[in-house]
CHARMM internal coordinates of N, CA and C (Angstrom, degrees):
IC EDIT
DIST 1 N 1 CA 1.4579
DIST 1 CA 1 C 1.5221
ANGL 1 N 1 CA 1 C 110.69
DIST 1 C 2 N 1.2653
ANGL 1 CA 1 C 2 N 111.74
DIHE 1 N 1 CA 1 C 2 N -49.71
DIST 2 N 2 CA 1.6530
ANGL 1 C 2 N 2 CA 107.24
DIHE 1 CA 1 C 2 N 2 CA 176.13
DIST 2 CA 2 C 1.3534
ANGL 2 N 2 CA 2 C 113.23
DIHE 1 C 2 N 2 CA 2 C -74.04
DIST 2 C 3 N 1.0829
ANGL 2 CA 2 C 3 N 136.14
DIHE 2 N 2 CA 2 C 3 N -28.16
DIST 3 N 3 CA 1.6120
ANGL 2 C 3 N 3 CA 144.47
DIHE 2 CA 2 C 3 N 3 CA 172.59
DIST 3 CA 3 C 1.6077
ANGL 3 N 3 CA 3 C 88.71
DIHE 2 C 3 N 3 CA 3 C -57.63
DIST 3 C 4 N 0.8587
ANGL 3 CA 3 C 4 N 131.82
DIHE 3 N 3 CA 3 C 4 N -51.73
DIST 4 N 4 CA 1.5605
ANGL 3 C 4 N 4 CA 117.09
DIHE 3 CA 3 C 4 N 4 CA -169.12
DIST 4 CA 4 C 1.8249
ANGL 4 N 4 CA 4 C 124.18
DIHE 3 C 4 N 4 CA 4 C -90.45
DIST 4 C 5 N 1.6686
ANGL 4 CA 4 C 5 N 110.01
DIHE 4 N 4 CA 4 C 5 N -24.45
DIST 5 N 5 CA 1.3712
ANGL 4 C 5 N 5 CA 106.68
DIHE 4 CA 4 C 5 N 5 CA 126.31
DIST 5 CA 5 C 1.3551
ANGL 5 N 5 CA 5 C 149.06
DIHE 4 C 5 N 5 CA 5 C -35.78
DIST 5 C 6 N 1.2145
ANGL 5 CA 5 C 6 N 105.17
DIHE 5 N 5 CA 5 C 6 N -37.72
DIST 6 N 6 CA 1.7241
ANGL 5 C 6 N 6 CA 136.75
DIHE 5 CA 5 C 6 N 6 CA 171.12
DIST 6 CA 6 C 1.3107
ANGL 6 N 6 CA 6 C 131.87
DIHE 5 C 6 N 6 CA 6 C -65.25
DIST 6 C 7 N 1.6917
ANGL 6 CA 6 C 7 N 86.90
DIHE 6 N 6 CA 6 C 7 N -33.04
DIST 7 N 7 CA 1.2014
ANGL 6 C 7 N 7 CA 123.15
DIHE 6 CA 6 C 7 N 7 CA -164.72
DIST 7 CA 7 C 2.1264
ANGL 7 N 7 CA 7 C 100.59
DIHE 6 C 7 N 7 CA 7 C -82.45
DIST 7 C 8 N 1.6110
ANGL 7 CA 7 C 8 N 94.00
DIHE 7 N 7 CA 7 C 8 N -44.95
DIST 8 N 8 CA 1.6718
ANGL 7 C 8 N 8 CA 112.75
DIHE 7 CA 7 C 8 N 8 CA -152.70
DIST 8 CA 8 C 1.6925
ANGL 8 N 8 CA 8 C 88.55
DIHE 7 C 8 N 8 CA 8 C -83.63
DIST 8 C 9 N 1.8109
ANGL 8 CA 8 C 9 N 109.65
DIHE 8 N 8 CA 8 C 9 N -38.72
DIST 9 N 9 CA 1.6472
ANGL 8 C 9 N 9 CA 91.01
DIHE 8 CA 8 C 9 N 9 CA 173.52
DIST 9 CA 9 C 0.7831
ANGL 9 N 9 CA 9 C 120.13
DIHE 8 C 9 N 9 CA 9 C -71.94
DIST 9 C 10 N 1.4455
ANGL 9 CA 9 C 10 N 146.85
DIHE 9 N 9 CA 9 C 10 N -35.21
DIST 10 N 10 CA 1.2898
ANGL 9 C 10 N 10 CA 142.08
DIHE 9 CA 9 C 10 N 10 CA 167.23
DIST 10 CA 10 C 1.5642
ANGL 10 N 10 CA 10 C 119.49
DIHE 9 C 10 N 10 CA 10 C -38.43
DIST 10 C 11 N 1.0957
ANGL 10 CA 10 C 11 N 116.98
DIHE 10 N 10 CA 10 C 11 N -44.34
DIST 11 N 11 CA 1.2695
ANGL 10 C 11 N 11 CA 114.17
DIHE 10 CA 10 C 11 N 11 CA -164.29
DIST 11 CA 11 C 1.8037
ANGL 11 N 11 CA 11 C 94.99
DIHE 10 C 11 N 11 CA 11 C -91.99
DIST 11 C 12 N 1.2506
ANGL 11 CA 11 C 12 N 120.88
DIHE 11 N 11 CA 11 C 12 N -25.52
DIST 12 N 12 CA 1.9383
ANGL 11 C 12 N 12 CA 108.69
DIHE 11 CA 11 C 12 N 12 CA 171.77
DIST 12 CA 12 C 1.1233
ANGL 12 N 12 CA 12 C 110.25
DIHE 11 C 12 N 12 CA 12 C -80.48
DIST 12 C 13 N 1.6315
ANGL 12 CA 12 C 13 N 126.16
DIHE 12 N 12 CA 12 C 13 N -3.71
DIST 13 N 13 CA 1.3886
ANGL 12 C 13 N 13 CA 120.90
DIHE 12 CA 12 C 13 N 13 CA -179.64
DIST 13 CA 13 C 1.7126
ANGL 13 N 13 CA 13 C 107.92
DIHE 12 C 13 N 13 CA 13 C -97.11
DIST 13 C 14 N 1.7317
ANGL 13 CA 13 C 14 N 108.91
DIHE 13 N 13 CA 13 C 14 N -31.52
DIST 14 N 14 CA 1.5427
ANGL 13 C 14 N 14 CA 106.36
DIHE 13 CA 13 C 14 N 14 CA 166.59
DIST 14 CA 14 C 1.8359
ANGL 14 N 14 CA 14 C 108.40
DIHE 13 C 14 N 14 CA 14 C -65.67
DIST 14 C 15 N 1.4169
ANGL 14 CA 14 C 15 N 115.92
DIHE 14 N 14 CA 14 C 15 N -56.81
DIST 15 N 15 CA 1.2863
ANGL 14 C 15 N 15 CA 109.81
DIHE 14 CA 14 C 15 N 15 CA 170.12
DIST 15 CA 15 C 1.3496
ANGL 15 N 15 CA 15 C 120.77
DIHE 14 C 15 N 15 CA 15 C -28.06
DIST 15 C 16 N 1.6065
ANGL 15 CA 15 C 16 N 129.31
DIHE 15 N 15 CA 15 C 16 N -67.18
DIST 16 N 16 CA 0.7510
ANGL 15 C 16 N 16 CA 119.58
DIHE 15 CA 15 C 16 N 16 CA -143.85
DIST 16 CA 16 C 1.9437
ANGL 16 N 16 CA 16 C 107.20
DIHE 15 C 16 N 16 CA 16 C -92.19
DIST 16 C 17 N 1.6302
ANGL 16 CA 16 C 17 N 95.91
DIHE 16 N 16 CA 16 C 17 N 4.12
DIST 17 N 17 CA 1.1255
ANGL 16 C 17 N 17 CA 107.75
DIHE 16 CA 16 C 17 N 17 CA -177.67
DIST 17 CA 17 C 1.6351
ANGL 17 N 17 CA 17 C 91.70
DIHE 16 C 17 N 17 CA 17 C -87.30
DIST 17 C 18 N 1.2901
ANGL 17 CA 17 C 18 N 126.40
DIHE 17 N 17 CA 17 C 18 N -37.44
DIST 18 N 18 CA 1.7169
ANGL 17 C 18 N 18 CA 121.74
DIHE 17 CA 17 C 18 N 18 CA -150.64
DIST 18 CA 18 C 1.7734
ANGL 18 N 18 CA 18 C 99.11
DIHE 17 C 18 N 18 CA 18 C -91.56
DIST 18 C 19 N 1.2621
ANGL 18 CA 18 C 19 N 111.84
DIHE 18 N 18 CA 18 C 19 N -50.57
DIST 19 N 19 CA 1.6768
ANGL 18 C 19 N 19 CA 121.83
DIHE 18 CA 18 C 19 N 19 CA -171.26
DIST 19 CA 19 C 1.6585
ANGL 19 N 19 CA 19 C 96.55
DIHE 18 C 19 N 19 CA 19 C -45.66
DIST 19 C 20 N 1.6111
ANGL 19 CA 19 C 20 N 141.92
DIHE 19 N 19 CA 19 C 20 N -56.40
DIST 20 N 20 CA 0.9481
ANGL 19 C 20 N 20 CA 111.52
DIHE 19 CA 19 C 20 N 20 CA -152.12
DIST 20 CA 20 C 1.8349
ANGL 20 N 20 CA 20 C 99.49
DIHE 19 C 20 N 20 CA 20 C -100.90
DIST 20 C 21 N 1.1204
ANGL 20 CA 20 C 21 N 114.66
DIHE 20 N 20 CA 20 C 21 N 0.50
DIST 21 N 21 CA 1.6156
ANGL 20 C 21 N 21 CA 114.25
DIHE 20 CA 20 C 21 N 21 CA 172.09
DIST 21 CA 21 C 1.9473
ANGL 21 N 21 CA 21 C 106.13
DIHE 20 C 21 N 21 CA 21 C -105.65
DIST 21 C 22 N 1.3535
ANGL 21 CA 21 C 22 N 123.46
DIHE 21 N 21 CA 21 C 22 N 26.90
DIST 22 N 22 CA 0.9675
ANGL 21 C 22 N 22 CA 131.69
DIHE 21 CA 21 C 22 N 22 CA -143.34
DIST 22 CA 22 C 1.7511
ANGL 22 N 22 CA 22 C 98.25
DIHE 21 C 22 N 22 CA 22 C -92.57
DIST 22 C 23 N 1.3939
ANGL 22 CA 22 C 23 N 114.27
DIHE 22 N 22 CA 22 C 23 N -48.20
DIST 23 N 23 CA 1.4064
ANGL 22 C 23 N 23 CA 120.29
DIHE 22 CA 22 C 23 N 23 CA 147.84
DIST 23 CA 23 C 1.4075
ANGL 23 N 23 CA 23 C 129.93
DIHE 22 C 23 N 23 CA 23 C -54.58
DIST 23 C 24 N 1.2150
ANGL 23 CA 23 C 24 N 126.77
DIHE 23 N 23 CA 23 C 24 N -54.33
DIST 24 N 24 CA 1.6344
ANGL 23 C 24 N 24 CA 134.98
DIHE 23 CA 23 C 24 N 24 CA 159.52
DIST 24 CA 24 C 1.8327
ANGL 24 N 24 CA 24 C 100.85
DIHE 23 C 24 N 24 CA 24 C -38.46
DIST 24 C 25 N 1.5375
ANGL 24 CA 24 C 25 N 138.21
DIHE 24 N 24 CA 24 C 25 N -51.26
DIST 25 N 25 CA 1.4728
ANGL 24 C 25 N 25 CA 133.09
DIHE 24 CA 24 C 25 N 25 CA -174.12
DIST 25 CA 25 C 1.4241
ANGL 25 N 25 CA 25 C 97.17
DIHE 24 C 25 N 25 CA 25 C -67.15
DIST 25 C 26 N 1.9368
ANGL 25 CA 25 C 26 N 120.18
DIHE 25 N 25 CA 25 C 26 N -66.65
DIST 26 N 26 CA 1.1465
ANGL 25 C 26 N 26 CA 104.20
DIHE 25 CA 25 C 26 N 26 CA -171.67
DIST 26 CA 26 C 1.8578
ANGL 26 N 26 CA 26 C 135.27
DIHE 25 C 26 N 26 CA 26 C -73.22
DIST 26 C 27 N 1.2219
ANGL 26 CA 26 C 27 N 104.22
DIHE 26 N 26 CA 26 C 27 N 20.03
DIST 27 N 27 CA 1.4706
ANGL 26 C 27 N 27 CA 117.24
DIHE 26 CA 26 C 27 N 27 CA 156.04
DIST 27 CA 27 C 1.4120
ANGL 27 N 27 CA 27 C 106.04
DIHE 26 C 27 N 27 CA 27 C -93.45
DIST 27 C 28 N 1.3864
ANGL 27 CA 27 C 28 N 141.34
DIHE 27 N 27 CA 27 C 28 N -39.50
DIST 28 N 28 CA 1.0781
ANGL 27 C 28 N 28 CA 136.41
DIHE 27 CA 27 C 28 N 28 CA -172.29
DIST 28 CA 28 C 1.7460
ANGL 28 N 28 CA 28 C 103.45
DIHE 27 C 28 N 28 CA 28 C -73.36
DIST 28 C 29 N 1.3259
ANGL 28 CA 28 C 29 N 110.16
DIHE 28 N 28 CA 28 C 29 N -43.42
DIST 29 N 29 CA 1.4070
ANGL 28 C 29 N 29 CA 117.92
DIHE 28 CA 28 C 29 N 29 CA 172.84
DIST 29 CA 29 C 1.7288
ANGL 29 N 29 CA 29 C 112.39
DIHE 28 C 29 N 29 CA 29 C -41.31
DIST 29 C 30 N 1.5006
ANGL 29 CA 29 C 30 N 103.42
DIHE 29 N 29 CA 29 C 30 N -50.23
DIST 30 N 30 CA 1.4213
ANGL 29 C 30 N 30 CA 117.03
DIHE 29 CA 29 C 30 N 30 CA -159.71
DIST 30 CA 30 C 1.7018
ANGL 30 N 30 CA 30 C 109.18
DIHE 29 C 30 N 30 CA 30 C -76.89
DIST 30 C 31 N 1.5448
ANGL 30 CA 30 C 31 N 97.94
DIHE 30 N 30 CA 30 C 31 N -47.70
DIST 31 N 31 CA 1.4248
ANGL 30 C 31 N 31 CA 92.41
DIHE 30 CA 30 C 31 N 31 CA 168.68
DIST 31 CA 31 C 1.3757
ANGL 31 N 31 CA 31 C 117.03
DIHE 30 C 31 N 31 CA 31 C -56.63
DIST 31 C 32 N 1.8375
ANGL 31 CA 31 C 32 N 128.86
DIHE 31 N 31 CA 31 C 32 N -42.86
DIST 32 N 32 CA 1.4159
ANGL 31 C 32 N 32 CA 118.45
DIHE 31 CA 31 C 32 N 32 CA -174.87
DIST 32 CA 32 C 1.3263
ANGL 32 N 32 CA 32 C 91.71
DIHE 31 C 32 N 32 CA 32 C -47.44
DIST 32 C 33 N 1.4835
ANGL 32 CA 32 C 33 N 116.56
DIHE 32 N 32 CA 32 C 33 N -76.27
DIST 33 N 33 CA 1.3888
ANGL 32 C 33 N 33 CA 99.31
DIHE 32 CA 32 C 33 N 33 CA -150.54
DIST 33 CA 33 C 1.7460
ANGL 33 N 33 CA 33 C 133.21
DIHE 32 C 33 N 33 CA 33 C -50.04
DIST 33 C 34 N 1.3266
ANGL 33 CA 33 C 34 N 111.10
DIHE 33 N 33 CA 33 C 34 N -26.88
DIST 34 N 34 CA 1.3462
ANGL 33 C 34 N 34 CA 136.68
DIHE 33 CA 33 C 34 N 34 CA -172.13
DIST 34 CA 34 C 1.9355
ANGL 34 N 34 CA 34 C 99.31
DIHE 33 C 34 N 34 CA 34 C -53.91
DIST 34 C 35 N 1.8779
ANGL 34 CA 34 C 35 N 108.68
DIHE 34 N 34 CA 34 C 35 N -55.08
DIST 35 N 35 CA 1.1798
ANGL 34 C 35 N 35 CA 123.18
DIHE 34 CA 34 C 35 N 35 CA -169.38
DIST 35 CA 35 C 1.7663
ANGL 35 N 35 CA 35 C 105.62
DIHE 34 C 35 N 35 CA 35 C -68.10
DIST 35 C 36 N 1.5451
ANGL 35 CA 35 C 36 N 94.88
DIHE 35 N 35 CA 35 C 36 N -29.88
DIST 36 N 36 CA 2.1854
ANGL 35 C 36 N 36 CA 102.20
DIHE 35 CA 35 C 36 N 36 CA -165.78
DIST 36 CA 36 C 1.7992
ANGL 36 N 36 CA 36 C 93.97
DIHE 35 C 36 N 36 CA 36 C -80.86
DIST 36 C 37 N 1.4598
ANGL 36 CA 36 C 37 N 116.38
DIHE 36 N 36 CA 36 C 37 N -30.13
DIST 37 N 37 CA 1.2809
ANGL 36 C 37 N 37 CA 99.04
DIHE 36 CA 36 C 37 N 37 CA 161.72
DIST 37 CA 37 C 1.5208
ANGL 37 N 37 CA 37 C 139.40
DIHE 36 C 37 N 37 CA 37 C -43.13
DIST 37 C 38 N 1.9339
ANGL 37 CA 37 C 38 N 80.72
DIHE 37 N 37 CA 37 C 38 N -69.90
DIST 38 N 38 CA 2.0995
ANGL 37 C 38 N 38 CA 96.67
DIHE 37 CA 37 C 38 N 38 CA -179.93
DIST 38 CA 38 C 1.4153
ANGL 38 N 38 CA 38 C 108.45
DIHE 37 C 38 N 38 CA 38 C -51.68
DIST 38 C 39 N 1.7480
ANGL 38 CA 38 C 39 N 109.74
DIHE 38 N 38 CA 38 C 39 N -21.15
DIST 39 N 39 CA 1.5836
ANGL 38 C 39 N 39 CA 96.68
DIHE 38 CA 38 C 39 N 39 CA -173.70
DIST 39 CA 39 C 1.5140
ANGL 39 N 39 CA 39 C 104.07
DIHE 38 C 39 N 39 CA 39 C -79.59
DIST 39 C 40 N 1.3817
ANGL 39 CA 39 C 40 N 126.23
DIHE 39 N 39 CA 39 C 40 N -38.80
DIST 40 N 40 CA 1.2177
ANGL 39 C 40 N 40 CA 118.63
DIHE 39 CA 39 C 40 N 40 CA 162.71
DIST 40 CA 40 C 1.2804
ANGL 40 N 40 CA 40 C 146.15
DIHE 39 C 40 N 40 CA 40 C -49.62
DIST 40 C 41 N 1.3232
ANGL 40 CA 40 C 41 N 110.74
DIHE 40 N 40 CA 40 C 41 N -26.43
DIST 41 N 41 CA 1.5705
ANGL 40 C 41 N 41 CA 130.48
DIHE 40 CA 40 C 41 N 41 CA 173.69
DIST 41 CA 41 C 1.2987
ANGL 41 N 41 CA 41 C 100.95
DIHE 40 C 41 N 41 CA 41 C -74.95
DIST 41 C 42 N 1.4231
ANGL 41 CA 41 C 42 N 128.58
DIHE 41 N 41 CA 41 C 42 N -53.69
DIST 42 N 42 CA 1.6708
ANGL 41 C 42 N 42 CA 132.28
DIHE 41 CA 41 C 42 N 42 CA -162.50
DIST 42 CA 42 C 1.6592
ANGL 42 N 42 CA 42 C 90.97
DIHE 41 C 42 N 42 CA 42 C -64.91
END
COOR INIT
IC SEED 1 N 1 CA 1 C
IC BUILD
């Protein structure tokens, strides 16, 4: 029962960590990939 309490804060504390920086990651996301490309192409 507490493992799955444990379980439910964890995941409203990543939520509530990811939803409002959620744009700020997927720019960071987009640039990695954008840069792991050109490095691949060169």
């Amino acid at each position: 029962m507490s493992k799955s309490v444990n379980f439910f804060f964890d995941l409203s504390f990543i939520s509530s960590f990811v939803y409002p920086n959620w744009f700020y990651i997927k720019q960071l996301f987009l640039n990695f990939l954008w840069s792991l490309s050109l490095f691949l192409v060169a």
